[in-house]
N, C-alpha and C positions, 0 to 999 in steps of 0.2 A: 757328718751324717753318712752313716753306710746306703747302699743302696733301696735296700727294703722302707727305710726309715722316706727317702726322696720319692718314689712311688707312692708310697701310703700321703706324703704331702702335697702331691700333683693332685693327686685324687679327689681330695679334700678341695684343693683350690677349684677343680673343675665341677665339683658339685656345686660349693658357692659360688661358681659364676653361673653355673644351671639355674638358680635359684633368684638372683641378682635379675639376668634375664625374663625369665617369668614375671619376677614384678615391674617389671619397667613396661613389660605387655603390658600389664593389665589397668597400670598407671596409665598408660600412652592410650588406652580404651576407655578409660573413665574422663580422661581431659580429652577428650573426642567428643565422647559425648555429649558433656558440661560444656563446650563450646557449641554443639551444635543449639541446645537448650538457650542460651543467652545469643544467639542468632533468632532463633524463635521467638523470644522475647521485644529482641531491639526490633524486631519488624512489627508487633504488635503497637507495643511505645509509639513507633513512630507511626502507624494509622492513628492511633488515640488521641498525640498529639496534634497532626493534620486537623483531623476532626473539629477537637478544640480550638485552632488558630481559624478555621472559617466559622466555627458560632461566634466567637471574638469577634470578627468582621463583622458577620451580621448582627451582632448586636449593637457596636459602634455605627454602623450607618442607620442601624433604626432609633437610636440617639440620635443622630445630626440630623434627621428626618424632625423628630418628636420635638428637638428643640429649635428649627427653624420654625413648626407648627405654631409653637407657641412662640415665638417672637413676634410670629406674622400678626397673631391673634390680638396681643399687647401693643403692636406699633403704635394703634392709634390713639391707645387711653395713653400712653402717659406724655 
């Protein structure tokens, strides 16, 4: 390769890494994003979940309520 010919090939190499660069920007900014997004997310989930795990409780103890009621109720018939 004469000189002109190594020139015109640097050149070329330094555009596609201009290029190369630019999308890894803008990759590295879209998985920024998408991560902040699924942050956002898992912190909803986990209110929603919360939430869920105390009506759970309170439904179970107003069971264990509702059915000592009726034990008490039945003790003496049977």
């Amino acid at each position: 390769m004469n000189k002109p010919q190594v020139d015109e090939y640097r050149l070329d190499v330094v555009d596609r890494l201009a290029r190369i660069e630019s999308k890894m920007e803008s990759v590295h900014k879209e998985a920024k994003d998408t991560k902040l997004e699924v942050q956002m997310q898992n912190g909803r989930v986990r209110a929603l979940e919360g939430s869920m795990a105390s009506i759970k409780g309170v439904g179970s103890i107003v069971s264990i309520v509702f059915a000592g009621f009726i034990s008490y109720l039945f003790k003496g018939k049977m």
